[in-house]
N, C-alpha and C positions, 0 to 999 in steps of 0.2 A: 421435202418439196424442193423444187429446182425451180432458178428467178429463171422468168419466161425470156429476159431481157439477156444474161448475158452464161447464162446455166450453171450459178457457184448455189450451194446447198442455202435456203433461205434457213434465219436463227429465229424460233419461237420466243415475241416479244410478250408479255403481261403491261399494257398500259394504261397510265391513270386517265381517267377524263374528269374534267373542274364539274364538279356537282353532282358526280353520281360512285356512289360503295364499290359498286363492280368495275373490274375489271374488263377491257378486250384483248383479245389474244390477237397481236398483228404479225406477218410473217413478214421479216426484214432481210435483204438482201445486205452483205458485208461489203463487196464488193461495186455494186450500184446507188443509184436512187431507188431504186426498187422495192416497194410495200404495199402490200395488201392485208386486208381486218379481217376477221374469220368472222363470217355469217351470225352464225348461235347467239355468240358471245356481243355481237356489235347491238343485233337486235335486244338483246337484254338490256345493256345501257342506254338503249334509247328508248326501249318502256318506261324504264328507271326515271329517266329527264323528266318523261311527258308525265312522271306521276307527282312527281314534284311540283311546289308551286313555287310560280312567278316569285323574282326576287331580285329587286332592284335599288341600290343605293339613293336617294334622297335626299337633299336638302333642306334645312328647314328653314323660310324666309320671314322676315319682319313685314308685317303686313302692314299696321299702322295703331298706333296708341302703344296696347299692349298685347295687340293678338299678334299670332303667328301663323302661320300655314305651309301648306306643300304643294307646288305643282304636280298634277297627274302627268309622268310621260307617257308620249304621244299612243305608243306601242300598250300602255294599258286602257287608254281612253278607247282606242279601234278594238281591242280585244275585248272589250265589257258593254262596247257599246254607249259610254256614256257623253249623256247630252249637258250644256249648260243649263241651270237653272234647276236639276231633278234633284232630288232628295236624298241624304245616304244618313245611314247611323252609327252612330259612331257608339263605339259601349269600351272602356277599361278596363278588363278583368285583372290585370295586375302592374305593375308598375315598371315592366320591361315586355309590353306588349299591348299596341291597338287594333281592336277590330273593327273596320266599316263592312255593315251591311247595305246594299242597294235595295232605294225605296220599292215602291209598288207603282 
């Protein structure tokens, strides 16, 4: 393939994306700025993303006495929908892992 930009031989890249197994193949120009993703391979990683789930670092705040909590960011609250005051459940199944279910 030849960069549209200045016509020196584009080099077949393999690159990492943060969060997902697969690889895309990008074609890089040595000589320019010049890069474009190859189709196939892009759409694969970005099935890959969408099948993964949500995953965002947190803080854990002192509430008051002896509880603690987390705030919801904003971007999970719009995406789930949730309102103050509704109900969720929370269950342990092990000691490096919580799950909340939303009520009914």
């Amino acid at each position: 393939m030849k960069c549209p930009k200045c016509k020196s031989n584009l080099k077949k890249i393999k690159v990492n994306v943060a969060g997902a197994t697969s690889k895309v193949i990008s074609y890089q120009c040595p000589k320019c700025d010049y890069f474009e993703f190859e189709s196939k391979t892009s759409q694969k990683v970005i099935t890959e993303l969408r099948e993964s789930p949500l995953k965002i670092k947190q803080k854990i705040v002192k509430l008051s006495g002896d509880r603690l909590g987390i705030y919801f960011n904003n971007n999970v609250v719009r995406s789930l929908g949730l309102k103050k005051g509704e109900d969720i459940y929370v269950s342990v199944p092990d000691k490096k892992h919580l799950v909340l279910e939303l009520g009914d």
